[in-house]
N, C-alpha and C positions, 0 to 999 in steps of 0.2 A: 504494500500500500504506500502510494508516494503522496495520498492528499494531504492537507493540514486545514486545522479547522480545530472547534469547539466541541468536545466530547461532553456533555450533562449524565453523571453515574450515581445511582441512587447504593452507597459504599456500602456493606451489612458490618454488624458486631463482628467485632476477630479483628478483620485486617489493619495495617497503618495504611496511611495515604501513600505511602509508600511502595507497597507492597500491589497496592490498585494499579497505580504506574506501570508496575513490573509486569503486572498480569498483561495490562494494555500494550505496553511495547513486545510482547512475543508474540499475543495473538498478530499484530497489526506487523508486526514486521520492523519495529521503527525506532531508532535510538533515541530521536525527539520528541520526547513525551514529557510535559510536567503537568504540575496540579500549579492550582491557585488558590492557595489555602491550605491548610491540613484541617483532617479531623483524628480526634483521639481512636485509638482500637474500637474503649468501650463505646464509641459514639456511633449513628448511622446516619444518612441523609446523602444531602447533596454535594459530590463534589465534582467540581469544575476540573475537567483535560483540557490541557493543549496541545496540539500536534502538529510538528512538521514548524515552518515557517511561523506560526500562531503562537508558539510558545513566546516568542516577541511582543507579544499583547501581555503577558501575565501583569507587571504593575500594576496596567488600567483597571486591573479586577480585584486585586489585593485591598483596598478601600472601600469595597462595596460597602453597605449598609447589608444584618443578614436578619434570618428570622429561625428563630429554634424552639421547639417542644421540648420541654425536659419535668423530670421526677428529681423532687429536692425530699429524701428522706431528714427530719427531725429525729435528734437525740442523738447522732452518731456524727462523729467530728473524725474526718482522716487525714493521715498527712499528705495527700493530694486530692483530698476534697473531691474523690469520686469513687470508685468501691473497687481502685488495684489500691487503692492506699492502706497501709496498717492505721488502725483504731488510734487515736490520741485523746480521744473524750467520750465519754456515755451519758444522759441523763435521762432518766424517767419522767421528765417534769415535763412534756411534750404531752400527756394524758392532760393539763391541766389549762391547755389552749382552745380557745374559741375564735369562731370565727373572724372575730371583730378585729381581735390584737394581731393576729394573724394579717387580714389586711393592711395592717396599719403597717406592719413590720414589711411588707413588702412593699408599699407607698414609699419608704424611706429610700427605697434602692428605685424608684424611677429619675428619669432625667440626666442632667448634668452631674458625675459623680468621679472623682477621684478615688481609682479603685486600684488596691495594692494588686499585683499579678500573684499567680499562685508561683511557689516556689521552684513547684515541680512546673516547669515552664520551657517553652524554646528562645524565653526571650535571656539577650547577652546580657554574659557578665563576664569582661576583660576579655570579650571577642568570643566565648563560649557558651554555649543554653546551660541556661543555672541550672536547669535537671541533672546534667551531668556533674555540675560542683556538688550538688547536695549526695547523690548517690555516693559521691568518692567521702562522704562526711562532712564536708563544707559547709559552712552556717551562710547564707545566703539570704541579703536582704533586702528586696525590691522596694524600689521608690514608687509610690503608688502614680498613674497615670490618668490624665483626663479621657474620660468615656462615655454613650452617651446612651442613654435606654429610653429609648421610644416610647415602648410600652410595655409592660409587665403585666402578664393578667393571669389571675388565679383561677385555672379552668376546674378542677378539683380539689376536694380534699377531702380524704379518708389517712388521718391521723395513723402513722405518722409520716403518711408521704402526702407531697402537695406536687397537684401537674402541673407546670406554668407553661403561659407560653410569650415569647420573648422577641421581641423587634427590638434592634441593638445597632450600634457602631460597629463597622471592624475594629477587632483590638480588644473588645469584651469578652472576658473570661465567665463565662455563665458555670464556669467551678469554684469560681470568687463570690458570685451572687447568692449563691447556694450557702457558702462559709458565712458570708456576712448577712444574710436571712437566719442562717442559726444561731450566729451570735447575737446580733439584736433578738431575737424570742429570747434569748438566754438559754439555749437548750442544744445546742449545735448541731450541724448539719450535713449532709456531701451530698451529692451527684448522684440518683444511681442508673440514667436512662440522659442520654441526649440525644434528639434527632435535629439533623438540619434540613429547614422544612426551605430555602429559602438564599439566593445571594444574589442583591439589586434586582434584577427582574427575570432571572430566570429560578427555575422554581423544579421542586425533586418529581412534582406531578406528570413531568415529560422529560426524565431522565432514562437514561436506562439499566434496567435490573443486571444484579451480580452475577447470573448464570448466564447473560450474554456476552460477557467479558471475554469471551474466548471464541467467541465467534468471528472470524477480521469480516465475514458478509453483516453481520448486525451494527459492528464498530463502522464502517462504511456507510450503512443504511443512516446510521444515527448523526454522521460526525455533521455537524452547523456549518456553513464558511466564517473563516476569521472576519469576517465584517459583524457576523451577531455576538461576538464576543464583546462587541463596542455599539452593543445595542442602548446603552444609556448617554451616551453623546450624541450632539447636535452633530448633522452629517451637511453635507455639501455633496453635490455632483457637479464635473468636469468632462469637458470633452475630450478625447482621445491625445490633441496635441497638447493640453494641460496637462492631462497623467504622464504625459514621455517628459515633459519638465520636472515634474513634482518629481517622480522617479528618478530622478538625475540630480535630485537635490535642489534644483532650482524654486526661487522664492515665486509666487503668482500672485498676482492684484485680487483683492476677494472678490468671489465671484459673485455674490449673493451682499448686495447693499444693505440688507437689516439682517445679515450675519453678525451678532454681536456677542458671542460668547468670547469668555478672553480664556477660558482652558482651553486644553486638545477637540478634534473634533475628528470625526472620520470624513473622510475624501474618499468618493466613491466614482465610479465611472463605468457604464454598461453592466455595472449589477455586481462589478469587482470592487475589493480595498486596494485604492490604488497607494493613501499613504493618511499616518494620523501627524495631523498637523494642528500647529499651535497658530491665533493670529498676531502678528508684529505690526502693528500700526494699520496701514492700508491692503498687508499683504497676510500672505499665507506660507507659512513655514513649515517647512516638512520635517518632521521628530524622528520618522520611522518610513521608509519606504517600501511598495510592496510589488511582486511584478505579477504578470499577468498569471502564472503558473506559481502557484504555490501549495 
């Protein structure tokens, strides 16, 4: 398979994101595969492929805004806030909540919040993912970050698990949300289900399932072109002697007079990405260029 394009894979319990990759690059034939994002083992949902020439889009998706289902078990506190972690806290006193406080205690985690990352994490520390310091015994202590929760809703609860479900920034740790929902109840907390249901506008409902991963006629059937991976930018169309410029790196006049976005944008031409470009004043600058075969 020599196409490139957008792969949507609905991941199962077990695998890393890693490991999904793996699968997709033998079926398909193909050394150029990445994700756009990870998800944990214990997690399932949607994760975004790129393939072929596409994998040169990953930044533009790393930002998304995403959406995820998750089970926040009460009374039990791990030390990675989701259930590979060993136990570091127990309490009984989760029998002793009601609805109301409950609420209240997850009203605190909506919005604007400076949230500590969890330990066990891929984020650096001296150029390393603190998971790895803390495994080797390393006390590891993260500087919390600005994050942003859309919405938080409490779709169940049967004590002592609560189902939420979560519209969020990239960069929120919903095994942080879980930790600091049990702390404020007072009664602690972890993770023991996440799905991701959701990343900017593509969605796990038109992914495709784990037993196709090995199929390269379904990965084929499925793959997007790199232009719907930049399904959330403002687009532009060009004629044929514009994209031989734009491809060549050359700057172009904007084509489109109440084109006003001042981010990236996609440039398209006969239904191809011809290159995502930035605007510079009157013009259009080419970030990434694409050719006609990709």
């Amino acid at each position: 398979m020599s196409a490139s394009g957008l792969l949507l894979v609905d991941k199962p319990v077990g695998p890393t994101s890693h490991d999904v990759v793996g699968m997709v690059r033998r079926a398909a034939g193909m050394k150029r595969v990445g994700h756009a994002g990870t998800l944990d083992p214990f997690a399932s949902g949607l994760l975004l492929l790129l393939l072929g020439s596409a994998t040169r889009l990953s930044e533009y998706l790393l930002g998304l805004d995403k959406q995820y289902e998750a089970t926040v078990r009460l009374g039990t506190e791990t030390t990675t806030h989701d259930p590979e972690g060993e136990v570091v806290s127990e309490s009984g006193n989760w029998r002793e909540l009601g609805p109301e406080g409950v609420e209240a205690a997850i009203g605190t985690l909506r919005g604007v919040l400076m949230q500590k990352p969890p330990a066990y994490s891929a984020k650096k520390v001296g150029g390393e993912s603190a998971h790895k310091r803390v495994r080797r015994g390393e006390r590891v202590d993260l500087e919390p970050v600005e994050v942003r929760v859309h919405r938080l809703h409490l779709r169940e609860m049967r004590l002592p698990d609560l189902k939420l479900k979560v519209d969020c920034s990239s960069g929120t740790y919903i095994r942080a949300l879980a930790r600091d929902l049990g702390r404020t109840l007072g009664v602690g907390a972890h993770l023991t289900t996440l799905r991701r249901i959701s990343i900017g506008p593509h969605t796990v409902d038109s992914a495709l399932p784990p037993d196709a991963l090995s199929s390269p006629e379904s990965i084929g059937e499925n793959l997007r072109p790199p232009a719907s991976a930049l399904a959330h930018f403002p687009e532009c169309e060009v004629g044929p002697e514009d994209a031989a410029r734009l491809r060549h790196g050359q700057f172009l006049p904007i084509p489109n007079g109440d084109l006003t976005a001042a981010g990236p944008l996609r440039v398209m031409s006969s239904g191809e990405l011809v290159a995502v470009a930035a605007r510079q004043g009157n013009q259009l600058r080419p970030q990434k260029v694409f050719g006609v075969e990709n």
